[in-house]
C-alpha positions in Angstrom: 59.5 91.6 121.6 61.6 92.0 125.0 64.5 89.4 126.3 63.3 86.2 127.6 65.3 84.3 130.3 65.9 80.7 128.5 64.9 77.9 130.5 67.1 75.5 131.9 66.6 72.4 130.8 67.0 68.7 132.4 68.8 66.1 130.7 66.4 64.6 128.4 64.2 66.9 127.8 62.9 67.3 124.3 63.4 70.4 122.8 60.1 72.0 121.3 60.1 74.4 118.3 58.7 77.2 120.5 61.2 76.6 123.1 63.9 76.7 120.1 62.4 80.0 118.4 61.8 82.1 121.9 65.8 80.6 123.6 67.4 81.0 120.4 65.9 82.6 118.0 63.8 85.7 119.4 66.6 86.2 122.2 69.3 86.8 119.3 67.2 89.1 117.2 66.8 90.9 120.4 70.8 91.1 121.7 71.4 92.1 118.0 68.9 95.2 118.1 66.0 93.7 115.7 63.3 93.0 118.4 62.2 96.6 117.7 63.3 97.9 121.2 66.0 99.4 123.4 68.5 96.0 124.4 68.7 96.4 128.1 72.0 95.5 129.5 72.7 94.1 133.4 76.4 94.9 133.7 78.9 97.5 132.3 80.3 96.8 129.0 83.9 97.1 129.0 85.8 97.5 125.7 89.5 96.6 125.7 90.7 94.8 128.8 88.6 96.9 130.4 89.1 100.5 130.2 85.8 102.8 129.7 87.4 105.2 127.8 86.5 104.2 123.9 89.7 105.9 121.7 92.1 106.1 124.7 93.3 102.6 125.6 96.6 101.5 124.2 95.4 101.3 120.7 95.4 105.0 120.7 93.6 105.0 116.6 90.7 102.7 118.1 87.2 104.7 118.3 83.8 104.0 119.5 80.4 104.8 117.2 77.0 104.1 118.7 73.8 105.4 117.6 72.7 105.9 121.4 75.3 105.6 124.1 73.4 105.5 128.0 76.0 107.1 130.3 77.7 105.7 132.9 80.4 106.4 135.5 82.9 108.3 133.1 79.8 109.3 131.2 77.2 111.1 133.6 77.5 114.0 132.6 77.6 113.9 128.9 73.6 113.1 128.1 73.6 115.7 125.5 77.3 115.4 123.9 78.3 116.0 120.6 81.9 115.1 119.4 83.4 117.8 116.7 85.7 116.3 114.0 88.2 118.9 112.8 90.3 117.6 109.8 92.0 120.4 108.2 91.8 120.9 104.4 91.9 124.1 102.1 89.7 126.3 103.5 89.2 129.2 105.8 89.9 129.5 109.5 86.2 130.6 110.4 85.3 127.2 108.6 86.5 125.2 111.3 85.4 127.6 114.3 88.7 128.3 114.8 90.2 132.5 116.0 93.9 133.1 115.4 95.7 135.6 116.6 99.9 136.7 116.4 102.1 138.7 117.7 105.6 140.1 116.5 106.8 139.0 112.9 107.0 136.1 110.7 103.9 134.2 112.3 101.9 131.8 110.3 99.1 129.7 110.6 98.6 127.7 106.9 96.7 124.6 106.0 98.8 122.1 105.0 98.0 118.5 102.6 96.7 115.6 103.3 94.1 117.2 106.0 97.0 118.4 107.7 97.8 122.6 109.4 100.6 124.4 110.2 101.4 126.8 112.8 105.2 128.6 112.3 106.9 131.1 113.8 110.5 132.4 112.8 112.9 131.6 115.2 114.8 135.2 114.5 112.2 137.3 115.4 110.2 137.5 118.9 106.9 136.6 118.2 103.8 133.9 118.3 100.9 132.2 116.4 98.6 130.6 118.3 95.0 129.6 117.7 91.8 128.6 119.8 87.9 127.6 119.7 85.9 130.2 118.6 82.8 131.6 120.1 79.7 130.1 118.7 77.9 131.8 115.8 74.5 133.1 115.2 73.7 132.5 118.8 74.1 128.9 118.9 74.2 127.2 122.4 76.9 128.1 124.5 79.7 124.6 124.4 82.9 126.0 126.3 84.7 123.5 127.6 83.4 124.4 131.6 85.2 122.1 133.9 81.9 120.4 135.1 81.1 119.1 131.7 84.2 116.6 131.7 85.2 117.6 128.2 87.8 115.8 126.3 90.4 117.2 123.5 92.5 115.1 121.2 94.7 116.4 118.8 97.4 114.9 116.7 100.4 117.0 116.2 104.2 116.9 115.3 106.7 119.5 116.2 110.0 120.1 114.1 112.5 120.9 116.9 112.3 121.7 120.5 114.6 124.6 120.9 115.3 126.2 123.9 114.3 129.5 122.5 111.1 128.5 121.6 107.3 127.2 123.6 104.3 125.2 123.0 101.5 124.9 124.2 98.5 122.3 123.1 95.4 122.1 125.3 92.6 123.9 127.1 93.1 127.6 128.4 90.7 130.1 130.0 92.3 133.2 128.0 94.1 132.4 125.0 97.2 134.5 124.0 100.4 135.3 122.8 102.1 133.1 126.0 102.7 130.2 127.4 100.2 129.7 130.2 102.2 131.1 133.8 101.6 128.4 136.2 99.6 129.0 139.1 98.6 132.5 137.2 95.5 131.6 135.2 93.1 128.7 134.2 94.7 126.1 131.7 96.1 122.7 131.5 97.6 121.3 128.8 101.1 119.7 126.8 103.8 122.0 127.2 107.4 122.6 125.9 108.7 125.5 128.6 112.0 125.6 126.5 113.1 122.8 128.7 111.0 119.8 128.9 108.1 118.7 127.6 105.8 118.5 130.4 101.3 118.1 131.2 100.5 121.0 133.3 97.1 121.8 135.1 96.3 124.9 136.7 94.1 126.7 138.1 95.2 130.8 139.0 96.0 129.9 143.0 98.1 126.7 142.2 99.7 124.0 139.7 100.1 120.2 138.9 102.6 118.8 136.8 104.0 115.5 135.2 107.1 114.4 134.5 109.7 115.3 131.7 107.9 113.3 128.0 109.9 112.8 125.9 108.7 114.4 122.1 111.2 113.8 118.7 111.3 116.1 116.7 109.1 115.1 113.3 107.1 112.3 114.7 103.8 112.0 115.1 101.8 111.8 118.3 98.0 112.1 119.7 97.8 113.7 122.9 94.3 113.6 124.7 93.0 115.4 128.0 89.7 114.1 129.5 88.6 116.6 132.3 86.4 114.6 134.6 83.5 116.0 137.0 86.0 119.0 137.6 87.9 116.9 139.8 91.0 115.4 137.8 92.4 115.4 134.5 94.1 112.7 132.9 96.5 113.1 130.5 97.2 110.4 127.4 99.9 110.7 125.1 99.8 107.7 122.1 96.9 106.4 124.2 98.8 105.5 127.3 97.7 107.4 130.8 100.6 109.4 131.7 99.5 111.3 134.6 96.0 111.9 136.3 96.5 116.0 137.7 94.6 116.9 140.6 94.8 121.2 140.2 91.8 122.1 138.2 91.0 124.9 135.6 87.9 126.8 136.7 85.6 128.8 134.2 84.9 128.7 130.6 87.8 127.0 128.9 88.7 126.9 124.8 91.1 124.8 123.0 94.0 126.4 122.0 97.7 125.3 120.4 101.0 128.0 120.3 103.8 128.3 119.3 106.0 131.3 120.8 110.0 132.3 119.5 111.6 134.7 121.6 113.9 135.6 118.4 117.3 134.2 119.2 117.0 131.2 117.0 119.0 132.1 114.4 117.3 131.7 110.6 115.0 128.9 111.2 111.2 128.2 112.3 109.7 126.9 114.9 106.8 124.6 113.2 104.0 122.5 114.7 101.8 120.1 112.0 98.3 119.8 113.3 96.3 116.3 112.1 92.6 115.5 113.2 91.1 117.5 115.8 88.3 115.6 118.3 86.3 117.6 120.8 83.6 116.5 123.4 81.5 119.5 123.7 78.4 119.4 125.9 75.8 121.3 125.0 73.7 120.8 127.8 
């Protein structure tokens, strides 16, 4: 059973019970997906006064399942996506295909309750915790997050105080390490606290973009989402409103990574970043 276009009728005309089953009947069982075939659609469907980005308008909780979606102009390069789902619980690090690493003392990466992580360091020793995507196991296919994929990274996060002898870093980096990405030194882009502002950075080893200062409270919770598009542009969401749209671009195979750095002068505290859900749009095409 495919569409039919309905007839338009004259005033007058007499309705028959095969006009009435194919106009109304058949045509609904189609739209609705029951006609046993793929519903063919003229025109763009546009979700949420009319952004194409499902999950990143101003409801920033909203998301988008579909057993089949057919790509279009964000979309045309992501035939063969997959979306990963991290939500943390009690378990291992290599259960989530996550790699840690630390440097210096009193660095800690712990899962937390409620499908919640932690990532620490103490404030009174020089050091850092970060961790990053790890390499596929067992040989599986190769999903870095290569700039001409377009991938997209959300992750929900809260930090306990930005101090001024502490970074952060939450995004996509070509090396992950015990730093903050140098701008205009290497291939990342990303939210960053420099241990002055809070600021989206993009760059890629020749040259950097930047937003403005954002502002981040301490202990509050907030989703921050990159969407790398056709190695072009990224744009930049935090609580699901477009903050910036950077026009430097990361080259090469890129993982997501979050830090947290101390360069020891913060007295007896910690420097402490709570990590919710995880969403990644790998390609593995």
């Amino acid at each position: 059973m495919a569409w039919t276009t309905p007839t338009i009728r004259a005033t007058g005309y007499l309705v028959t019970a095969a006009d009435w089953n194919t106009d109304i009947v058949d045509n609904l069982a189609y739209l609705k997906g029951e006609a046993g075939v793929d519903i063919v659609l003229e025109h763009d469907v546009v979700p949420d006064a009319g952004t194409e980005r499902i999950g990143l308008s101003t409801k920033p909780w909203d998301e988008g399942h579909f057993d089949k979606l057919y790509a279009g102009p964000r979309y045309a390069l992501h035939r063969f996506v997959r979306e990963v789902v991290v939500t943390w619980e009690d378990a291992s690090d290599s259960d989530y295909q996550i790699t840690q690493g630390d440097s210096g003392a009193g660095a800690a990466f712990q899962m937390g309750g409620f499908g919640q992580s932690v990532l620490k360091v103490d404030d009174n020793q020089a050091g850092a915790k970060w961790i990053y995507g790890q390499v596929e196991q067992n040989n599986a296919q190769d999903t870095a997050f290569n700039a001409s994929r377009s991938p997209y990274y959300r992750q929900e996060f809260s930090i306990n105080a930005s101090r001024s002898t502490a970074g952060a870093f939450i995004g996509l980096r070509q090396t992950p390490g015990a730093a903050l990405p140098v701008s205009a030194s290497e291939h990342a882009f990303g939210l960053v606290w420099t241990g002055v502002i809070w600021q989206f950075q993009s760059m890629n080893a020749s040259d950097v973009d930047a937003s403005g200062t954002q502002t981040i409270t301490a202990a509050t919770r907030y989703v921050v989402e990159f969407l790398l598009i056709a190695a072009t542009s990224v744009e930049c969401y935090l609580n699901g409103v477009l903050i910036d749209t950077l026009t430097v671009v990361p080259t090469g195979d890129l993982e997501w990574s979050v830090l947290v750095e101390s360069d020891g002068l913060g007295g007896a505290t910690d420097s402490i970043i709570t990590l919710g859900q995880v969403i990644l749009q790998e390609d593995l095409s």
